[in-house]
NULO-774662 format. One record per residue (C-alpha): residue number from 1; residue in one letter; x, y, z. Coordinates in nm, 3 decimals. Layout:
NULO-774662
+------+--------+---------+---------+---------+
! kero ! drense !       u !       v !       w !
+------+--------+---------+---------+---------+
!  NUM !      A !       X !       Y !       Z !
...
+------+--------+---------+---------+---------+
//
This chain:
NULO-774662
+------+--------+---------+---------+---------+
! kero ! drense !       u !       v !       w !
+------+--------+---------+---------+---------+
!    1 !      X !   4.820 !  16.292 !   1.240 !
!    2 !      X !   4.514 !  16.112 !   1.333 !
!    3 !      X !   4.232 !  16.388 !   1.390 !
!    4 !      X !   4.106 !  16.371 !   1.791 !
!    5 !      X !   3.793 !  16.244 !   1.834 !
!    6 !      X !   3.482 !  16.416 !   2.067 !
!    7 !      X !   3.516 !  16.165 !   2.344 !
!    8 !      X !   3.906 !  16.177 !   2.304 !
!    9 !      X !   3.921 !  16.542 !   2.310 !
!   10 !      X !   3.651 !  16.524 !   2.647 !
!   11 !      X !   3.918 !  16.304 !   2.814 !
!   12 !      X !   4.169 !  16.553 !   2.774 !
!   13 !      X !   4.009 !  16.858 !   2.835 !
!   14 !      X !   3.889 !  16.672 !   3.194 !
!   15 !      X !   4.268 !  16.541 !   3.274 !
!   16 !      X !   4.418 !  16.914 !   3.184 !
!   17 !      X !   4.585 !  16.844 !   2.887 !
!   18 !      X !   4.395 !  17.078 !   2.669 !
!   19 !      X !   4.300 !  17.417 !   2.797 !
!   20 !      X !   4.178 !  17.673 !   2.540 !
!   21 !      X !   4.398 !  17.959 !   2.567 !
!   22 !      X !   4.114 !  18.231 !   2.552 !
!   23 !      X !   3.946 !  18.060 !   2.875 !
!   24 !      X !   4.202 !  18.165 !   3.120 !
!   25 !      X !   4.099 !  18.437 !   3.336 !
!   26 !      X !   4.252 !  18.599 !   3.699 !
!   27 !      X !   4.600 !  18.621 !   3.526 !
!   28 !      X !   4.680 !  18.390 !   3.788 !
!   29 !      X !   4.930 !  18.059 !   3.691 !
!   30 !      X !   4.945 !  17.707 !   3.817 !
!   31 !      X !   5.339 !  17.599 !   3.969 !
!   32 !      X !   5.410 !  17.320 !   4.110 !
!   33 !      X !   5.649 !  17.360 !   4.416 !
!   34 !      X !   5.790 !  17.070 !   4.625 !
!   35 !      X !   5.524 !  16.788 !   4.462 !
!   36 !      X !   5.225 !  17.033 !   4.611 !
!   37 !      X !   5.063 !  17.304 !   4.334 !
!   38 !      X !   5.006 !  17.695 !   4.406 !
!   39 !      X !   4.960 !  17.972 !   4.180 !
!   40 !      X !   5.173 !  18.281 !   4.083 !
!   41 !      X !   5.084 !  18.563 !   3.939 !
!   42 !      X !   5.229 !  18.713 !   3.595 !
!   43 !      X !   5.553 !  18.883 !   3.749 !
!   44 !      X !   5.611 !  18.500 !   3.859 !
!   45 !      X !   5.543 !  18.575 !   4.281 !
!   46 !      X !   5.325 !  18.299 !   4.450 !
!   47 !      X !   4.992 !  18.418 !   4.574 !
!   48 !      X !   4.810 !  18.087 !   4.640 !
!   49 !      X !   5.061 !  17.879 !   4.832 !
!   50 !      X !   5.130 !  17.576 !   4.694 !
!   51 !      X !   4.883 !  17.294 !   4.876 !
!   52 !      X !   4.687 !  17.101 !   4.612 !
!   53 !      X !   4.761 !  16.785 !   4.472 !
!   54 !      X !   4.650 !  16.911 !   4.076 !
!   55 !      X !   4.507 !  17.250 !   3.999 !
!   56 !      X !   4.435 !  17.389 !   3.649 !
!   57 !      X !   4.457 !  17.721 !   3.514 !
!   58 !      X !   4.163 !  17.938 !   3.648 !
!   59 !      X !   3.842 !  18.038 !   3.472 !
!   60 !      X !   3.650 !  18.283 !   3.544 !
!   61 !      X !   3.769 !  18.297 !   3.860 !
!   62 !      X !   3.726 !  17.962 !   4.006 !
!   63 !      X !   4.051 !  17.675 !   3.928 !
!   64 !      X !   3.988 !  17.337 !   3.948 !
!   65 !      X !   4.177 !  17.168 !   4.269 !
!   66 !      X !   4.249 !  16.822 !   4.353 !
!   67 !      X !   4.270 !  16.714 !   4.693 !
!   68 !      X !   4.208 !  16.296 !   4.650 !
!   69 !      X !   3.890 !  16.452 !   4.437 !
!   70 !      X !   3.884 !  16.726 !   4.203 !
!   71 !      X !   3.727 !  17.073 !   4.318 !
!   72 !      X !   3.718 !  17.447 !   4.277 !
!   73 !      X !   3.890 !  17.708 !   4.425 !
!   74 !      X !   3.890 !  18.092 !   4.416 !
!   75 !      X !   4.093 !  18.349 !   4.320 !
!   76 !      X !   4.244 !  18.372 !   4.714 !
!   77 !      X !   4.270 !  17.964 !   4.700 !
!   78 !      X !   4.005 !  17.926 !   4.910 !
!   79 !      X !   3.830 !  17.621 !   4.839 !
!   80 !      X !   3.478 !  17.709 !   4.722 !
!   81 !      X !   3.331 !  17.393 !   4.593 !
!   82 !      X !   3.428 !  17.068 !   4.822 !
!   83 !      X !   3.646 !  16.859 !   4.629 !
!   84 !      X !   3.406 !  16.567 !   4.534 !
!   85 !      X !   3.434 !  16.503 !   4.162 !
!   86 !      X !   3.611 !  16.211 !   4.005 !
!   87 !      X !   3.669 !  16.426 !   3.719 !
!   88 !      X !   3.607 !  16.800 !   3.599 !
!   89 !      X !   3.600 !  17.034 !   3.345 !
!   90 !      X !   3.660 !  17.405 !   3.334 !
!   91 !      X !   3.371 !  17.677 !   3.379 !
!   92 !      X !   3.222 !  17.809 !   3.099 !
!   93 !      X !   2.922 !  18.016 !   2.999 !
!   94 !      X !   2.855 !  17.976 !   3.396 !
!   95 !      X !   2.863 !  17.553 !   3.402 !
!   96 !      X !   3.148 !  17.349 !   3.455 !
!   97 !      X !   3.129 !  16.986 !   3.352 !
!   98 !      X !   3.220 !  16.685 !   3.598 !
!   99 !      X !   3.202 !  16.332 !   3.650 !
!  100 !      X !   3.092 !  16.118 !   3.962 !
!  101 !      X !   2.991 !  15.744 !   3.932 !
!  102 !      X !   3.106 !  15.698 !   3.612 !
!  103 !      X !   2.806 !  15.977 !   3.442 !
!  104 !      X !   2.853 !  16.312 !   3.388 !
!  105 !      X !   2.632 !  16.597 !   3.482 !
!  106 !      X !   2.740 !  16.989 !   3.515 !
!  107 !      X !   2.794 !  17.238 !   3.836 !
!  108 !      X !   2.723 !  17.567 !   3.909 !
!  109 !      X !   2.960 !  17.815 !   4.054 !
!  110 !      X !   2.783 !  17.801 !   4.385 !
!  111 !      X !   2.888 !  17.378 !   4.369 !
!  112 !      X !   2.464 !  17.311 !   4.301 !
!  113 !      X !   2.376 !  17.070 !   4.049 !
!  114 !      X !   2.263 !  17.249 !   3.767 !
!  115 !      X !   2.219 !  16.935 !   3.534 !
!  116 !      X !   2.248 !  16.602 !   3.767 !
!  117 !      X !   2.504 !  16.358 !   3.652 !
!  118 !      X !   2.327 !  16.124 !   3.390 !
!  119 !      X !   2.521 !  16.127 !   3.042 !
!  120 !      X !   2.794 !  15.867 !   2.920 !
!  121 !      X !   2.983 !  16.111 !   2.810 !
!  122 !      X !   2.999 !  16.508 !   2.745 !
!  123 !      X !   3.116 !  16.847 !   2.674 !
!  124 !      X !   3.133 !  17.153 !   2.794 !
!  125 !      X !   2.904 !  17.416 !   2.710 !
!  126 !      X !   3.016 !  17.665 !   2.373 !
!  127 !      X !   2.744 !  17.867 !   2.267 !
!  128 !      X !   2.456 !  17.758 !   2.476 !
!  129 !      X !   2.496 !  17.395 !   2.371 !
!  130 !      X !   2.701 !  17.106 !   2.530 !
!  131 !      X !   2.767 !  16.777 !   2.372 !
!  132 !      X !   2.642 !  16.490 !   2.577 !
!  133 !      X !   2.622 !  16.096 !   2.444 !
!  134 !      X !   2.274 !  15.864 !   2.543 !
!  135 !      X !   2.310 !  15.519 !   2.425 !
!  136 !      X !   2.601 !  15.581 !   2.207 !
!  137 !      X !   2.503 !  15.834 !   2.015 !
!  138 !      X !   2.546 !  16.190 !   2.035 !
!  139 !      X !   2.323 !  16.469 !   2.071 !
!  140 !      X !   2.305 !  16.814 !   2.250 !
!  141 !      X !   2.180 !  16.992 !   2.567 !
!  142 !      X !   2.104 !  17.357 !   2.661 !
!  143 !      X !   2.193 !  17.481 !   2.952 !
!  144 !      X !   1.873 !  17.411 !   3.196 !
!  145 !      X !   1.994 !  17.045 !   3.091 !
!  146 !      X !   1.694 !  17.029 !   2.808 !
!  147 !      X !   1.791 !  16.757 !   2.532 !
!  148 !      X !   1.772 !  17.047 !   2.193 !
!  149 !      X !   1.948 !  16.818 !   1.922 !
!  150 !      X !   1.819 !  16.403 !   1.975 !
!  151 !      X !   2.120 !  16.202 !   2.038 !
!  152 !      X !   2.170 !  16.046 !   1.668 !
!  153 !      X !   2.492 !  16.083 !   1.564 !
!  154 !      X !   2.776 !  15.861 !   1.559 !
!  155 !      X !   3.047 !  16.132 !   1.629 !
!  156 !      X !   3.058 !  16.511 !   1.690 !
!  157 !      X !   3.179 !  16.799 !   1.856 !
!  158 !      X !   3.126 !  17.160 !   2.014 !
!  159 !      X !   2.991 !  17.402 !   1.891 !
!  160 !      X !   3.198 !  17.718 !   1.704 !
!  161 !      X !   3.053 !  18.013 !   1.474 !
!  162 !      X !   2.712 !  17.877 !   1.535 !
!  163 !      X !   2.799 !  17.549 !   1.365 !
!  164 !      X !   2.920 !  17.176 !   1.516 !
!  165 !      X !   3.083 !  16.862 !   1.328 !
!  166 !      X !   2.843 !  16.566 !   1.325 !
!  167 !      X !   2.899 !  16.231 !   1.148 !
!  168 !      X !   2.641 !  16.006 !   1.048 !
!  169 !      X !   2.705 !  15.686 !   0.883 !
!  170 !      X !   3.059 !  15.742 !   0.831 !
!  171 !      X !   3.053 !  16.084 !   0.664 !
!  172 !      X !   3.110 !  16.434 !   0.831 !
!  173 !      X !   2.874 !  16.749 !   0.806 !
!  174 !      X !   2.756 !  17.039 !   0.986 !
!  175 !      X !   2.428 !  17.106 !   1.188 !
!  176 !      X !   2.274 !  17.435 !   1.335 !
!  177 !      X !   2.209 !  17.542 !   1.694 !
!  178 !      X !   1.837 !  17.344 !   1.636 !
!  179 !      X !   1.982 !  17.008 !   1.486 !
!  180 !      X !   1.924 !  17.147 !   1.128 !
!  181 !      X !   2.171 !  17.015 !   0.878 !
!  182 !      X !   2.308 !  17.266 !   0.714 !
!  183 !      X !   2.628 !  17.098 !   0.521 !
!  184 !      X !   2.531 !  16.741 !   0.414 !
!  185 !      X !   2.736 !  16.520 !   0.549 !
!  186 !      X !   3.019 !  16.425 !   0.320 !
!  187 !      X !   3.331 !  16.461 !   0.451 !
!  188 !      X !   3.580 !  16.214 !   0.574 !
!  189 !      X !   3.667 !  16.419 !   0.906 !
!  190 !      X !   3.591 !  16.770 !   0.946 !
!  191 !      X !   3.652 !  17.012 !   1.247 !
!  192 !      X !   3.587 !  17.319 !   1.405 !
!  193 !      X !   3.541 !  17.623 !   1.224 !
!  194 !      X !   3.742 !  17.952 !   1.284 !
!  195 !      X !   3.765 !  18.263 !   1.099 !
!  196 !      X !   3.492 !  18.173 !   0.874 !
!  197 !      X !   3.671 !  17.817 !   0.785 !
!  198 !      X !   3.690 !  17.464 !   0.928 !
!  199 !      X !   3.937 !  17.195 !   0.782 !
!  200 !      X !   3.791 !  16.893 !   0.659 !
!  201 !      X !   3.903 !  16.567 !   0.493 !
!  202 !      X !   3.839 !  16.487 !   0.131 !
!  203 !      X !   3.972 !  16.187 !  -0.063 !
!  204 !      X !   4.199 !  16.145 !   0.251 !
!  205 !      X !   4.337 !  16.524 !   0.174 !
!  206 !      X !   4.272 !  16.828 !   0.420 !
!  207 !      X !   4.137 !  17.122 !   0.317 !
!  208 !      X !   3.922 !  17.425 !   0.417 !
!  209 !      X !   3.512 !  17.447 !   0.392 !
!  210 !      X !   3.360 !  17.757 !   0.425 !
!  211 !      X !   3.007 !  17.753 !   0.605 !
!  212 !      X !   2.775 !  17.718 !   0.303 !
!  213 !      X !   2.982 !  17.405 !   0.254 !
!  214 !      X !   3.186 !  17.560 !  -0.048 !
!  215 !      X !   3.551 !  17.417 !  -0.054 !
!  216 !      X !   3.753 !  17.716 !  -0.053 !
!  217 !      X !   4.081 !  17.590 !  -0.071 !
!  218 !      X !   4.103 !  17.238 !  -0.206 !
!  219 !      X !   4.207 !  16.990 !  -0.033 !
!  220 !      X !   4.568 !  16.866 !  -0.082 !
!  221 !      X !   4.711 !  16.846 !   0.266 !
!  222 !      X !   4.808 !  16.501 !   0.469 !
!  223 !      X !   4.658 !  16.761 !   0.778 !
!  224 !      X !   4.546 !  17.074 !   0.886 !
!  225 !      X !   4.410 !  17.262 !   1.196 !
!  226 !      X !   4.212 !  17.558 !   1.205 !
!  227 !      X !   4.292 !  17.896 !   1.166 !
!  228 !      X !   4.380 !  18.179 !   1.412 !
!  229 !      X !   4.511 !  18.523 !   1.307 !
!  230 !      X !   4.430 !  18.436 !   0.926 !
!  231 !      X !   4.688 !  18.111 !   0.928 !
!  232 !      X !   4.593 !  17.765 !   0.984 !
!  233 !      X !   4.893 !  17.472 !   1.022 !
!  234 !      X !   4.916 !  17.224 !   0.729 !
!  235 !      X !   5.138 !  16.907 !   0.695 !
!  236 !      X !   5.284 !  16.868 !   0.348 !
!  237 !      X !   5.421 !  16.506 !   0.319 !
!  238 !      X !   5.570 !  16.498 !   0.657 !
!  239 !      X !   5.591 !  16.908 !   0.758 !
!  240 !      X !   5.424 !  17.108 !   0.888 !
!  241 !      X !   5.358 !  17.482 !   0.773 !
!  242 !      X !   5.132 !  17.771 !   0.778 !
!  243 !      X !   4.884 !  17.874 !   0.518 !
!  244 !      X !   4.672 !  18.213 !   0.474 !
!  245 !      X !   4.292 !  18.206 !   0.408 !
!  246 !      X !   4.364 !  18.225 !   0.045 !
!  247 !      X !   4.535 !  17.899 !   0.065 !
!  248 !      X !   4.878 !  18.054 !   0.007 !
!  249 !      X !   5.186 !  17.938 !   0.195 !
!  250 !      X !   5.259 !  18.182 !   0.412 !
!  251 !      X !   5.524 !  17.967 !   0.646 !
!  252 !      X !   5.707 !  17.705 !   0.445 !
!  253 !      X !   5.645 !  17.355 !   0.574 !
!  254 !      X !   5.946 !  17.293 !   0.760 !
!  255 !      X !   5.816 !  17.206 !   1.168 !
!  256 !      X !   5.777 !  16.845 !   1.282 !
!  257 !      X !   5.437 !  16.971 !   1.426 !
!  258 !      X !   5.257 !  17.323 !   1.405 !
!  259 !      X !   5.004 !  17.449 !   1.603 !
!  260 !      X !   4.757 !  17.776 !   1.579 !
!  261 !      X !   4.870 !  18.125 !   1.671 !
!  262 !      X !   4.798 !  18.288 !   1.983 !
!  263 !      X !   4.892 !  18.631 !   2.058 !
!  264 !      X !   5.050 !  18.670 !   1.748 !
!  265 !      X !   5.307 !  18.339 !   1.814 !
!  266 !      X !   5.284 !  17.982 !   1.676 !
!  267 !      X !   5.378 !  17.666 !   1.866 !
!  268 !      X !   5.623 !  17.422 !   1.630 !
!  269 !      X !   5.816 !  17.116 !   1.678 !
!  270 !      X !   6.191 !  17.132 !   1.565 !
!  271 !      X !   6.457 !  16.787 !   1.612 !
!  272 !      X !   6.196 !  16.674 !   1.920 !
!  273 !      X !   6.191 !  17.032 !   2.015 !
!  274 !      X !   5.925 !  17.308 !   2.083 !
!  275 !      X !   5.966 !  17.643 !   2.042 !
!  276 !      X !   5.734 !  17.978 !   1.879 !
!  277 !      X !   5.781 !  18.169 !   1.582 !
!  278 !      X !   5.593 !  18.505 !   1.450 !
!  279 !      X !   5.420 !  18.537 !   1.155 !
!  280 !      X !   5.684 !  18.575 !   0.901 !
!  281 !      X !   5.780 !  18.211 !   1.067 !
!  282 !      X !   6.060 !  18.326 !   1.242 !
!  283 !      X !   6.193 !  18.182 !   1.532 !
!  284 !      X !   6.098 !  18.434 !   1.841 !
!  285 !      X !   6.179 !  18.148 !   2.090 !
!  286 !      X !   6.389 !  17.884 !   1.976 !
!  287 !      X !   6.304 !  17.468 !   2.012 !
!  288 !      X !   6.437 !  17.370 !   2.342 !
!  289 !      X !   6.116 !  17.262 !   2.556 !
!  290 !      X !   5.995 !  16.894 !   2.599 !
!  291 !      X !   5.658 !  17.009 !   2.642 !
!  292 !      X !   5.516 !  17.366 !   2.546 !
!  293 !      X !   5.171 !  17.519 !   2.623 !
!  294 !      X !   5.052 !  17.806 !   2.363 !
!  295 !      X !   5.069 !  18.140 !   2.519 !
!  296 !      X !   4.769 !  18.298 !   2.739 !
!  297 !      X !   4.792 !  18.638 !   2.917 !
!  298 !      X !   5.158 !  18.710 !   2.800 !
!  299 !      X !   5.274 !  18.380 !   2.933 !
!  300 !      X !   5.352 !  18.028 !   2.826 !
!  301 !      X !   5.362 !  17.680 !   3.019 !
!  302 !      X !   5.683 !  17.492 !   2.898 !
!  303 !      X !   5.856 !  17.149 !   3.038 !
!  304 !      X !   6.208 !  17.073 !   3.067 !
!  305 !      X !   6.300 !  16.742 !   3.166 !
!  306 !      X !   6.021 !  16.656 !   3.394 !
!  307 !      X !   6.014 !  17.086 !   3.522 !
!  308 !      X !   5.745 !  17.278 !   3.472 !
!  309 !      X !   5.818 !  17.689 !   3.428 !
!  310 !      X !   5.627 !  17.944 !   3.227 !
!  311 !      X !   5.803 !  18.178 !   2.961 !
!  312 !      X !   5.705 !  18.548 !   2.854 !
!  313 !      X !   5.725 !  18.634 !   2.497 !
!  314 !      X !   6.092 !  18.683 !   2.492 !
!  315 !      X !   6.162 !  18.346 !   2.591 !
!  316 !      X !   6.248 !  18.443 !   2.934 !
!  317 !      X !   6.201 !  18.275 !   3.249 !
!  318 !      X !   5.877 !  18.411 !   3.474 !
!  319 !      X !   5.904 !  18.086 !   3.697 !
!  320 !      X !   6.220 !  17.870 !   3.609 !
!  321 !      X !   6.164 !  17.499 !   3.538 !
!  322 !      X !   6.109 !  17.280 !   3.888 !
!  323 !      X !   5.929 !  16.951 !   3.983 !
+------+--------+---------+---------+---------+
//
């Protein structure tokens, strides 16, 4: 599988596709009801009626709305920030990214500019740095919209456990908070790290770096993603499996895809299928979704045929599939 890149993984994060799990907040659940989108809460009752065109889960409080423009609303689905936006991002260390006129530039939760549109492309903010790209290369902000890192790299991405992915001149590394490289650049890909590890491509095999650049388990996977609760998904030939920090096999490869834990369940594709297993890589849920979200706050987003309903850890229905 063909690793993401920055201004891929900015695309989806803006359209909804990707929403990290730890960033939902208000325990409150996007449904879509008659073609027009609400929210319920976890026992599956609808507390914001269903009115917008698009909403996405909430963050700290405020949900991203569309009505013919993307905007935020609160907890009580009151609109709070005029939809306005051509495209948005969700809130985070108190900044929510959006575009307007084809630049991007970043909100505050009172809807003032906090950084005026002005980038060609850009991230949201992880550990007081955002991602931004000037002239086709890629630098970094802080968060009164101050250029910290010089855009100069060909690719890169956010920032986790103090570190961010950078490639220059076709290699991948690692540089600091203040631009300093701290792993040379020499990898083929590399990504995030988590748990003390990040995967990165060697002599077109995956393995796992730790952050003083040391290769800590070798690499001899077609792919791998990073870890959460001590396992990380690897592909062997064309399955996917689990490993533990050691680099042990903890789930045999056996999943069309695999994807990290999250409250103590993974995500896998079975025969087209998705479905979760625990640790010991049993099936808790079994494949039968088209499309499956990892779980946040006890609950799951899954798709059935074109239906959207969300699933508790059991595998039961909260809010049954509908269009």
């Amino acid at each position: 599988m063909k690793k993401p890149t920055s201004a891929l993984l900015l695309t989806l994060l803006l359209l909804g596709a990707i929403v990290a799990p730890r960033l939902m907040a208000a325990n409150l659940y996007p449904v879509l009801m008659s073609d027009s989108w609400g929210f319920m809460d976890k026992s599956g009752k609808v507390v914001i009626k269903p009115q917008f065109e698009r909403a996405e889960p909430f963050v700290n409080d405020l949900a991203a709305i569309r009505l013919k423009r993307w905007g935020y609303a609160d907890t009580e689905g009151k609109i709070v920030i005029n939809p306005q936006f051509d495209e948005v991002g969700p809130f985070r260390e108190g900044l929510a990214l959006f575009k307007i006129g084809g630049l991007f530039g970043y909100v505050n939760p009172a809807g003032k500019y906090a950084i005026n549109p002005q980038f060609d492309r850009a991230g949201s903010f992880s550990e007081g740095r955002a991602l931004i790209r000037l002239n086709r290369r890629y630098g970094y902000i802080d968060k009164a919209g101050a250029i910290i890192i010089n855009p100069q790299f060909d690719e890169a991405s956010d920032f986790s456990q103090g570190l961010a992915a950078v490639e220059v001149g076709g290699r991948w590394g690692y540089v600091d908070a203040n631009g300093k490289i701290v792993i040379n650049p020499q990898f083929e890909r590399a990504s995030a790290f988590s748990e003390g590890l990040a995967p990165v491509r060697l002599g077109r095999r995956w393995g796992f770096t730790d952050k003083t650049g040391k290769l800590v388990i070798n690499p001899q996977f077609e792919d791998a993603r990073e870890f959460s609760r001590s396992l990380a998904p690897v592909r062997v030939g064309r399955l996917w499996g689990y490993v533990d920090t050691a680099g042990k096999l903890a789930i045999n490869p056996q999943f069309e895809e695999a994807y990290p834990f999250t409250e103590n369940l993974g995500r896998v594709e079975v025969a087209d299928r998705l479905g979760f297993v625990d640790k010991n890589g049993k099936f808790v849920i079994n494949p039968q979704f088209d499309e499956a979200q990892s779980f946040t706050n006890g609950l799951a987003r899954v798709k059935i045929s074109r239906r959207i309903g969300y699933v508790d850890p059991d595998g039961k229905y909260v809010w049954n599939p509908t269009n």
